[in-house]
C-alpha positions as CSV (number, residue, x, y, z in Angstrom):
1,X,0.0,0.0,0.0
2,X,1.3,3.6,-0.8
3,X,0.2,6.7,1.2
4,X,0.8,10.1,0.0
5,X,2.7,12.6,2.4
6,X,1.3,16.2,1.4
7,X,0.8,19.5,3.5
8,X,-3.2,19.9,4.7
9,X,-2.7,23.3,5.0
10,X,-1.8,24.2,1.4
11,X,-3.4,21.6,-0.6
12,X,-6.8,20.7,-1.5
13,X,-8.2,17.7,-0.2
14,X,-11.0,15.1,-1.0
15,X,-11.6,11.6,-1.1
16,X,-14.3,9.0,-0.3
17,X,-15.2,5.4,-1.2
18,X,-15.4,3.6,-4.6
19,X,-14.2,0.1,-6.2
20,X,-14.5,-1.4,-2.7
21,X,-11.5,0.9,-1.3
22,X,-11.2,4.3,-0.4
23,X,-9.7,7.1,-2.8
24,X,-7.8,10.5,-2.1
25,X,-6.9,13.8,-4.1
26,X,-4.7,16.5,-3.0
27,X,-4.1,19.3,-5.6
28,X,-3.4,22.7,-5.8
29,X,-3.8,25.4,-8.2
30,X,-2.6,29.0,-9.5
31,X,-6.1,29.5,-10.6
32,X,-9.3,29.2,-8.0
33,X,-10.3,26.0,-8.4
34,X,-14.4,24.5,-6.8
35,X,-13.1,21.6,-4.9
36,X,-16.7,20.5,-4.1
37,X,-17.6,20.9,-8.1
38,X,-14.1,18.4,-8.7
39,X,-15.4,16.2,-6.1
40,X,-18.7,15.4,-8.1
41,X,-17.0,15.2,-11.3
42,X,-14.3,12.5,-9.7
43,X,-17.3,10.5,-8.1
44,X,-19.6,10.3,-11.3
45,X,-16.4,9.3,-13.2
46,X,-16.2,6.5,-10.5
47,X,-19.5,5.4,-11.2
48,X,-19.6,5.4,-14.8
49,X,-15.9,3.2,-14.8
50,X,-17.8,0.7,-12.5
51,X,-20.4,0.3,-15.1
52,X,-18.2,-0.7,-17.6
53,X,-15.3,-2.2,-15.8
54,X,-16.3,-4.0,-12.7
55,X,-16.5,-7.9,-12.3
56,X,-18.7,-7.7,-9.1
57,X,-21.7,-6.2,-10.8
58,X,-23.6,-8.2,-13.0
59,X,-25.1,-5.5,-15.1
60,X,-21.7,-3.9,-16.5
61,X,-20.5,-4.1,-19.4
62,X,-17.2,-6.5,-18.7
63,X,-19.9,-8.9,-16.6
64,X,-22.3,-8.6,-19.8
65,X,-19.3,-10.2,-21.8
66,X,-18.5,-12.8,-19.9
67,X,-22.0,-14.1,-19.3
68,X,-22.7,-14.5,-22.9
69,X,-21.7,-17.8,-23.8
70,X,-21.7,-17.5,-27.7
71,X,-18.5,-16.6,-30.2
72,X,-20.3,-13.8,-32.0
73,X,-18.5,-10.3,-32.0
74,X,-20.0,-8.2,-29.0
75,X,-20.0,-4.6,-28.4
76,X,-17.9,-3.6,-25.5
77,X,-16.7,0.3,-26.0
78,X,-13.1,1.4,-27.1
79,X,-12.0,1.7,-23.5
80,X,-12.4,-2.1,-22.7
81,X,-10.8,-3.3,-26.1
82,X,-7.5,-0.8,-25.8
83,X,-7.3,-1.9,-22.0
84,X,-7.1,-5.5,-23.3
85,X,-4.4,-4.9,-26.5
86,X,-2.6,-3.0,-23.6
87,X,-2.4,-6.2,-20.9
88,X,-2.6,-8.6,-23.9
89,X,1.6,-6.3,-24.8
90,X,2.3,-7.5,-21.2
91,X,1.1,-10.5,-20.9
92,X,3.5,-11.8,-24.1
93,X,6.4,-10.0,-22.3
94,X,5.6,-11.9,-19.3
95,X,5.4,-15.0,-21.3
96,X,1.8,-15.6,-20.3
97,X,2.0,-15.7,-16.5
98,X,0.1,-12.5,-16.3
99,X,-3.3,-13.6,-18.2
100,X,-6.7,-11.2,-17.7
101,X,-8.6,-13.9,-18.9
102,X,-8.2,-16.2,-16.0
103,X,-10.9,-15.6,-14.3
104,X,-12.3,-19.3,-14.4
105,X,-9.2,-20.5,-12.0
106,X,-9.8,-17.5,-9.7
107,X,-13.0,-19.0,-9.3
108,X,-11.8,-22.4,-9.2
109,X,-9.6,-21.4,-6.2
110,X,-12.1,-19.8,-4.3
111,X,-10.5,-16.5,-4.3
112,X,-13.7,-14.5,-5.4
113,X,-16.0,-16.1,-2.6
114,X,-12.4,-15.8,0.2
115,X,-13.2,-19.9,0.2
116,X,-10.0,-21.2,-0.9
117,X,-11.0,-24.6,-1.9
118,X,-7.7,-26.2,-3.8
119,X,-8.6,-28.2,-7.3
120,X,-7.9,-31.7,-8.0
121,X,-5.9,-31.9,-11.6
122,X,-8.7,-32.5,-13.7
123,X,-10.6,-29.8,-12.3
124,X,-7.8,-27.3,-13.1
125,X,-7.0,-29.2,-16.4
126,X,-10.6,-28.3,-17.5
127,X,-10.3,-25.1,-16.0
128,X,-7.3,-23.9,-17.9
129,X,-8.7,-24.9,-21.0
130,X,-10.8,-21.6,-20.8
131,X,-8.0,-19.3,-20.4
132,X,-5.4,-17.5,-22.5
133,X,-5.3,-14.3,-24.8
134,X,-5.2,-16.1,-27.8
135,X,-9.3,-17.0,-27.1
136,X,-10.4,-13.6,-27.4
137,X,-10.0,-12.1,-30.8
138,X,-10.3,-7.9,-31.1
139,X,-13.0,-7.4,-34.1
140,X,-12.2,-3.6,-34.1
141,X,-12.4,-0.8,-31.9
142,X,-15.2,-1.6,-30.1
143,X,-15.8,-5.5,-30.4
144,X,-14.8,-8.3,-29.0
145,X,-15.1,-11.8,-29.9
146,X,-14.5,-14.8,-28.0
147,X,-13.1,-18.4,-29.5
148,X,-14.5,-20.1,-26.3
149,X,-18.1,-19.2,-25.3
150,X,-17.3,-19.9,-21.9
151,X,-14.4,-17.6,-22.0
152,X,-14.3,-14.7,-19.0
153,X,-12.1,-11.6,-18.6
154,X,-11.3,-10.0,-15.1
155,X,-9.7,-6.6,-16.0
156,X,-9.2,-6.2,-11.5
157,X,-5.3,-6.0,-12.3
158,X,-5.7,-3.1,-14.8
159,X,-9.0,-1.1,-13.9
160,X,-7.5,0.3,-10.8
161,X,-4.4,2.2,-13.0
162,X,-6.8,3.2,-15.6
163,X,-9.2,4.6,-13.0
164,X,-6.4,6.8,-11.8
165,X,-5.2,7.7,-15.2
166,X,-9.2,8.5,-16.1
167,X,-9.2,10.7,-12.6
168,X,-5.7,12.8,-13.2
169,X,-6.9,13.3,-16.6
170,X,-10.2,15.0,-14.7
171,X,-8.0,17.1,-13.0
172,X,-6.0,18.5,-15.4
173,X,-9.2,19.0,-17.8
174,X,-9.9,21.3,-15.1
175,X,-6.3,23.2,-15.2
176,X,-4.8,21.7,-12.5
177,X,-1.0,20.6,-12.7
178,X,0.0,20.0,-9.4
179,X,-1.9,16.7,-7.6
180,X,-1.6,13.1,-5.9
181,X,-4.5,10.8,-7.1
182,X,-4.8,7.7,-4.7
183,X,-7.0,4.9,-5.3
184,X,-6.7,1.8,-2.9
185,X,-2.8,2.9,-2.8
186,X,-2.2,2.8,-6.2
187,X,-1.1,6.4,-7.3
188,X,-0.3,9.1,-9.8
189,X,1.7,12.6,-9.4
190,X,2.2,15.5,-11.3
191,X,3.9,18.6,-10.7
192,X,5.0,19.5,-6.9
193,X,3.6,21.4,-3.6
194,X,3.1,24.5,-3.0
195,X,6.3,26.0,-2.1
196,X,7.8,23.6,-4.7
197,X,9.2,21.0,-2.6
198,X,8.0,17.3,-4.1
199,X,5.4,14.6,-3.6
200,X,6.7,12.7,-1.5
201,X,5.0,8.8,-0.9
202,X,5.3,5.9,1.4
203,X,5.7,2.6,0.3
204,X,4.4,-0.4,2.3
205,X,6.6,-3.0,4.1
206,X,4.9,-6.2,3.0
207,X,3.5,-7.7,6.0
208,X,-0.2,-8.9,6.3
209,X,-1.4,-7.2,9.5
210,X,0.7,-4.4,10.1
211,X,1.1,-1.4,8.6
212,X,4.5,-0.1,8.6
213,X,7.0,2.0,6.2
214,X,9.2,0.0,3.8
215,X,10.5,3.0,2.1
216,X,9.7,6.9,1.1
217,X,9.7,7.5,-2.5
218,X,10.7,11.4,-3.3
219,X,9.2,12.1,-6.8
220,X,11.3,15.4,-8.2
221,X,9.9,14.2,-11.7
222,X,7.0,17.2,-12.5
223,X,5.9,15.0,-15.7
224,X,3.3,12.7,-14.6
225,X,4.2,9.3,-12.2
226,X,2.7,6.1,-11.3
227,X,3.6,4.1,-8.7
228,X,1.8,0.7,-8.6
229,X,2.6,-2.4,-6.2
230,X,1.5,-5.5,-6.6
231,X,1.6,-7.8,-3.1
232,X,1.1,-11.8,-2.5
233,X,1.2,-10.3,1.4
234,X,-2.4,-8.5,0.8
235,X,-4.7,-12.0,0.1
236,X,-3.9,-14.8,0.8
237,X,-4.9,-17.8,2.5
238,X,-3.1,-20.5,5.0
239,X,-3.8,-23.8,5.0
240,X,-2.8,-27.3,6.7
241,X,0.7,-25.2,6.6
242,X,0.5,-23.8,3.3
243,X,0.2,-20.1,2.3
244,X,-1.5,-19.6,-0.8
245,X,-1.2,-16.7,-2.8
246,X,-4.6,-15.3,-4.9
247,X,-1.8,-14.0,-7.3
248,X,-2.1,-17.0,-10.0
249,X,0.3,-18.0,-13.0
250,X,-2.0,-18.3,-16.0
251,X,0.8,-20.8,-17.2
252,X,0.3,-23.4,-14.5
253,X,-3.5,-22.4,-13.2
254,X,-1.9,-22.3,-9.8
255,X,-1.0,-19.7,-7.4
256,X,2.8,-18.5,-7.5
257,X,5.2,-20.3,-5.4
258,X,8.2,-18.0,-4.8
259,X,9.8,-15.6,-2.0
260,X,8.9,-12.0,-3.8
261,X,6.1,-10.4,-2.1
262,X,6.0,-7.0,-3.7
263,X,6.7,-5.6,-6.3
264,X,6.3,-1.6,-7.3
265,X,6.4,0.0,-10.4
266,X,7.2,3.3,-11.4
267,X,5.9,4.6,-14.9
268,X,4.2,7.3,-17.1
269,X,1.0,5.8,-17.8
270,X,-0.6,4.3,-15.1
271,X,-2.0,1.6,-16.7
272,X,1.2,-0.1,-17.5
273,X,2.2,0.3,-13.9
274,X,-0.8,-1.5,-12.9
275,X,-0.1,-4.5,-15.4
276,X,3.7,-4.7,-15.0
277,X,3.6,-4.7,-11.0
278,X,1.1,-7.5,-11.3
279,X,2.5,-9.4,-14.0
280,X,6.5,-9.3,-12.5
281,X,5.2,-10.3,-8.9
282,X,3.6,-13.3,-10.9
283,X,7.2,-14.0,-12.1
284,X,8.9,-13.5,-9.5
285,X,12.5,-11.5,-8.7
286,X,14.5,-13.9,-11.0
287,X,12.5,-13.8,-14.4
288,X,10.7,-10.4,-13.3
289,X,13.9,-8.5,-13.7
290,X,14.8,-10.2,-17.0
291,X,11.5,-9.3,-18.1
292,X,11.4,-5.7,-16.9
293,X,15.1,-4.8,-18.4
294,X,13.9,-6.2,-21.5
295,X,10.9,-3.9,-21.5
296,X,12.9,-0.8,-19.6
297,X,10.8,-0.9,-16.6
298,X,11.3,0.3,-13.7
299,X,10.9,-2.3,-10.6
300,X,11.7,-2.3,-6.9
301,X,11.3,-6.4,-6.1
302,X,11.0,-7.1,-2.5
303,X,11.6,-11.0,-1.4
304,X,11.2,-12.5,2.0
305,X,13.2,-14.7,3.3
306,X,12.9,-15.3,6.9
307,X,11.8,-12.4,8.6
308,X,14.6,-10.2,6.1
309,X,13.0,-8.3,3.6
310,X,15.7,-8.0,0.5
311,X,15.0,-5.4,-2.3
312,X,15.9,-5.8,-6.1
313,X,15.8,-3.2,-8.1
314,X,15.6,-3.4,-12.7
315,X,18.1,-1.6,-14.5
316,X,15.4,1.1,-15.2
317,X,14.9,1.7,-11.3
318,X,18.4,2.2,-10.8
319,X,19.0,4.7,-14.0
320,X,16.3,6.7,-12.2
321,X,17.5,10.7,-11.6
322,X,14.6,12.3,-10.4
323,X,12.9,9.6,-7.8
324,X,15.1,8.6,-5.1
325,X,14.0,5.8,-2.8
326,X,15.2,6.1,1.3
């Protein structure tokens, strides 16, 4: 989780409750600026991504998809089809760990009902045969198609950077260059404070049950920042001595088995952030930093082993000159 530091009395403030977590916005601005008009603006953009994005309602658009069990091209919008070219780029990088449409294992596990109920082989065999990119054909901008009616897509590890890309982009419709958009710890900055000193952001240590500070990110960088983690410490489940993780490898339909437990991205676009942070902790330290030097991403890897937490850093974290991590 990542908390942004910022000074009350000299930035705006707002935030509330949407896609089952809370959000916050700090800004400031030159010009005058109706915080309570920004507000309703940010929250009916909220609403309107849920519509088309969310896999716990049954009436959006995503949900609409995947409950049609035909292979005829369906409408979806342009905004679901380019977030699905974008994690379909990422997924091939990550040589299909990191799969959106694996939402029939998910289930499988138990992970969407918290009732982790392990599958026998031939129930994840059968499973498995309903996943992977190369079942959903894009029919053009706006349509989808799948090859297997009973194929589902979850875009959870995607919709949470877009939703802060959609909300920055709010902002700065509205003239503001200077913010911190949070959603569930996920986060964008752009500009500075006030008195030009810069964002400054906490990132979590990776322990389920505590709260505490891993590190303090100091973003000097005005352009626009993500930073996205990615945890196996946030959901999880133990049993007869065995921690599960409800972060699965599309490759293998089972959760991942390694010692990384976080890993944070640092990007332009948040949407990238969100897909990269999700599909390298599905790799793991090892092939995650192959993968992200490949790519030129930029990735803090945090392992634990023992009750030491060790941090890896990609090439492209390293090379950074305008974040500094303490």
């Amino acid at each position: 989780m990542i908390n942004g530091c910022a000074q009350p009395e000299e930035v705006e403030k707002f935030g509330g409750y949407a896609q089952g977590t809370t959000y916050h916005v700090s800004f400031w601005s030159q010009q005058a600026a109706d915080v309570k008009a920004v507000k309703q603006e940010v929250d009916a953009e909220f609403s309107r991504l849920d519509q088309q994005l969310s896999n716990y309602r049954k009436d959006s658009v995503i949900e609409q998809f995947n409950a049609k069990r035909n292979s005829e091209p369906q409408a979806v919008g342009e905004e679901i089809v380019t977030l699905l070219e974008q994690a379909r780029t990422v997924s091939q990088a990550s040589g299909g760990c990191y799969d959106l449409t694996i939402k029939p294992l998910f289930e499988l596990w138990g992970f969407r009902d918290d009732k982790l109920t392990p599958p026998d082989e031939p129930a994840l065999q059968a499973a498995q045969k309903q996943v992977g990119f190369a079942q959903v054909d894009v029919v053009d901008a706006t349509h989808l198609r799948k090859h297997i009616p009973n194929l589902e897509i979850d875009l959870s590890s995607i919709a949470q950077g877009y939703s802060v890309k959609r909300i920055s982009a709010l902002l700065e419709k509205q003239g503001i260059e200077n913010y911190l958009v949070e959603i569930g710890g996920e986060l964008q900055t752009r500009g500075h404070k006030p008195d030009g000193a810069p964002w400054r952001v906490a990132l979590e240590k990776p322990l389920s049950g505590e709260r505490t500070m891993q590190k303090v990110i100091t973003i000097r960088q005005t352009g626009p920042l993500a930073v996205m983690t990615s945890g196996t410490y946030r959901h999880f489940f133990d049993l007869n001595g065995k921690r599960y993780s409800h972060i699965l490898n599309a490759r293998t339909g089972k959760p991942v088995d390694h010692e990384t437990v976080s890993v944070t991205v640092l990007h332009a676009d948040p949407v990238q952030a969100d897909a990269w942070s999700t599909a390298l902790l599905c790799l793991g330290r090892k092939a995650g930093i192959e993968a992200a030097d490949t790519a030129g991403i930029a990735a803090l890897f945090i392992e634990q082993q023992g009750n030491a937490f060790n941090e890896y850093g990609s090439a492209a974290m390293a090379a950074l000159r305008q974040v500094t991590l303490e």
